[in-house]
Backbone as CSV, one residue per row, in Angstrom:
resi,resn,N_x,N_y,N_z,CA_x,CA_y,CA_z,C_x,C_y,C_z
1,UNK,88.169,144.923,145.925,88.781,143.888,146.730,88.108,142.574,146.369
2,UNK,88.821,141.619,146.136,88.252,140.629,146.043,88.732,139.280,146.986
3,UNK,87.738,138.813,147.189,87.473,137.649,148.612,87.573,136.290,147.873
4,UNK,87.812,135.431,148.503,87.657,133.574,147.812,86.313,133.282,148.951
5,UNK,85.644,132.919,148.018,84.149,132.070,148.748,84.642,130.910,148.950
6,UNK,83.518,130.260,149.672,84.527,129.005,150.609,85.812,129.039,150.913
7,UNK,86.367,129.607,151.737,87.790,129.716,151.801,87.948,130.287,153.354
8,UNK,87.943,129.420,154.392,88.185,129.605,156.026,89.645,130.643,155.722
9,UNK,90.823,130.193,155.088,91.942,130.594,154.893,91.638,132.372,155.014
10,UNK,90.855,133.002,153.466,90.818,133.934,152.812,89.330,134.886,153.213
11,UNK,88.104,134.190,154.126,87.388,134.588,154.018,87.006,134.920,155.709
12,UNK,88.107,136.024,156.177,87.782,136.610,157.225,87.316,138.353,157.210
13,UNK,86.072,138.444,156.719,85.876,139.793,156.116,84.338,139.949,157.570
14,UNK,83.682,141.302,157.294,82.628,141.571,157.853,82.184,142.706,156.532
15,UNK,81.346,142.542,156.446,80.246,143.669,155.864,79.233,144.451,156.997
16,UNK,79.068,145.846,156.780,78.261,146.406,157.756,77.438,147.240,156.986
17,UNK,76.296,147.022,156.345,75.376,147.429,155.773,74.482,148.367,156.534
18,UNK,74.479,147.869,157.883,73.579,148.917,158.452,74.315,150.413,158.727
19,UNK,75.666,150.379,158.510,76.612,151.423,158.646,76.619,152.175,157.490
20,UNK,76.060,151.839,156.411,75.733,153.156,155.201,75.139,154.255,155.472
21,UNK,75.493,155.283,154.952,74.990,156.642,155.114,74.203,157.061,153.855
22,UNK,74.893,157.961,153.293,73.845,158.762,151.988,74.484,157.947,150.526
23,UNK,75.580,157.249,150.442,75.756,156.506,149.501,75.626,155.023,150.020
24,UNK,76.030,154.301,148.569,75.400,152.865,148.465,76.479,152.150,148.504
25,UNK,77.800,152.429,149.387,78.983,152.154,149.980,78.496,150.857,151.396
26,UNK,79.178,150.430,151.447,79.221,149.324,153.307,80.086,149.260,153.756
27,UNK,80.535,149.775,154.673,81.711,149.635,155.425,82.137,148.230,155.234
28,UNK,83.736,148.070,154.963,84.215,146.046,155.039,85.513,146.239,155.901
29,UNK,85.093,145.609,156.836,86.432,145.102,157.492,87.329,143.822,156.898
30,UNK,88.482,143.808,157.004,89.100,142.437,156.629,90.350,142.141,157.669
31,UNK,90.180,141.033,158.478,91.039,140.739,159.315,91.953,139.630,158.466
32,UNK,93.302,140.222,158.572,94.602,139.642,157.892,95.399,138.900,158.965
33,UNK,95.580,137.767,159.190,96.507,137.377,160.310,97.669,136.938,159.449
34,UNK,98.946,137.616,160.705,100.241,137.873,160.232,101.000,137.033,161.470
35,UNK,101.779,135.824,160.819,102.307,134.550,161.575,103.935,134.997,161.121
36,UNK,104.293,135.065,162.380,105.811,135.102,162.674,106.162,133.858,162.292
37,UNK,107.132,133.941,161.064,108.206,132.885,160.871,109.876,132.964,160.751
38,UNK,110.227,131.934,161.581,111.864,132.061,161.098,112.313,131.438,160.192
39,UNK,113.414,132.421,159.318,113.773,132.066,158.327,115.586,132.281,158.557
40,UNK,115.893,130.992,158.083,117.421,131.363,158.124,118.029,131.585,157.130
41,UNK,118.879,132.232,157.610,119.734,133.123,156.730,121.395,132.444,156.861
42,UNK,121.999,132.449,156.218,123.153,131.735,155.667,124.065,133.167,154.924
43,UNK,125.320,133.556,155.441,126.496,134.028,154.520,127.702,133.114,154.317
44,UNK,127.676,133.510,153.133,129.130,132.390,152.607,130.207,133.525,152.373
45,UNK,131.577,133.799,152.412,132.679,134.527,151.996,133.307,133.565,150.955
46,UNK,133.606,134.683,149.843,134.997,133.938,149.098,136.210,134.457,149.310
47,UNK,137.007,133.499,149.708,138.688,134.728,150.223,139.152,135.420,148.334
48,UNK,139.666,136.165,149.028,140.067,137.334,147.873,141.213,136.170,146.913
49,UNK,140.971,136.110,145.341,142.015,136.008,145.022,141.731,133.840,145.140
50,UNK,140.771,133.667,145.289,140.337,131.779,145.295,140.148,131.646,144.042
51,UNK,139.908,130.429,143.802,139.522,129.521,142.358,137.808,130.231,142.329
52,UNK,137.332,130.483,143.730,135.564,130.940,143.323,135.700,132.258,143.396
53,UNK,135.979,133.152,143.668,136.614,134.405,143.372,136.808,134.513,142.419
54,UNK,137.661,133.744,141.780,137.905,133.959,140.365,136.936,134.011,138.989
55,UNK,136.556,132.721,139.613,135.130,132.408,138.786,134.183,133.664,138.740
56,UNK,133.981,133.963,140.108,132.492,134.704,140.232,132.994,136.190,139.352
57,UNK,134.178,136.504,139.192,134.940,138.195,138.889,134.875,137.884,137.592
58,UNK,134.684,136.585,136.907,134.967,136.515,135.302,133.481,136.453,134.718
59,UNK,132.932,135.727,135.686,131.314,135.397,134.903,130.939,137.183,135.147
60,UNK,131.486,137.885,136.229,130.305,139.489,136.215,130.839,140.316,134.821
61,UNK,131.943,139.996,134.459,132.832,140.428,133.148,132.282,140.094,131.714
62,UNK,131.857,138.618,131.825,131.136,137.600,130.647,129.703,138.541,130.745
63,UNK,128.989,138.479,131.527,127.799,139.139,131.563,127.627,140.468,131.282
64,UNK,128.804,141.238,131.727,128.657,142.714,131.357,129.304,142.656,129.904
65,UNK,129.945,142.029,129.121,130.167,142.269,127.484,128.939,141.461,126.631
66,UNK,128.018,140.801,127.333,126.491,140.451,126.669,126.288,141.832,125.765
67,UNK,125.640,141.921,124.456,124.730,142.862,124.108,123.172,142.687,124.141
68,UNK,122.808,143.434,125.318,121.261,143.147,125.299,120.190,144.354,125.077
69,UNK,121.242,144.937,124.044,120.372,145.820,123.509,119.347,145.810,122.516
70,UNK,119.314,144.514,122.375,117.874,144.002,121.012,117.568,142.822,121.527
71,UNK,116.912,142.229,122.273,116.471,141.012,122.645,115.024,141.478,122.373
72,UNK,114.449,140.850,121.711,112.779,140.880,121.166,112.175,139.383,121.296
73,UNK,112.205,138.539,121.743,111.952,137.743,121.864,112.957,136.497,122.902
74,UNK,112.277,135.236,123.161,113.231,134.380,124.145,114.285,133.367,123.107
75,UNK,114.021,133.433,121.518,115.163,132.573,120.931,116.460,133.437,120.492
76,UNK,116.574,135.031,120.777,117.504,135.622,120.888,117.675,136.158,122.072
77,UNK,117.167,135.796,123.195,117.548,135.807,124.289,118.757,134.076,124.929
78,UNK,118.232,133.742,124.433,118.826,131.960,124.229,119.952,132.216,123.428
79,UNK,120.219,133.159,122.221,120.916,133.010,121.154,122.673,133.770,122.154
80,UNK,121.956,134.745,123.014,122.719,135.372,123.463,123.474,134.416,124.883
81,UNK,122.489,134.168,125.626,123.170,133.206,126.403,124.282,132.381,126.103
């Protein structure tokens, strides 16, 4: 596990050394605080059969006749795009 020194944020740990037994182990606690946030969420519909409907049904078509069965690198990944 690793800790950030100086770090109020990251450095809520305890060590308990006097809690060793027959190995050279220390018990570590680490208190994680977990802050409720809201996040919004947004759905959009396209009606069946629209100009973006259309679009979105042709680009999943364009993408599925890609061959990306040899991409070895990002200038034939580019080449393919």
């Amino acid at each position: 596990m690793f800790l950030r020194l100086e770090s109020l944020e990251h450095d809520n740990h305890t060590i308990y050394p006097d809690l060793r037994l027959t190995s050279d182990h220390a018990p570590l606690t680490v208190d994680i605080s977990i802050f409720e946030k809201h996040i919004q969420t947004k759905r959009c519909t396209l009606v069946k059969n629209s100009e973006e409907d259309n679009f979105v049904n042709e680009l999943i078509e364009t993408i599925k006749e890609m061959n990306t069965e040899n991409i070895c690198n990002k200038n034939v990944l580019d080449q393919i795009i």
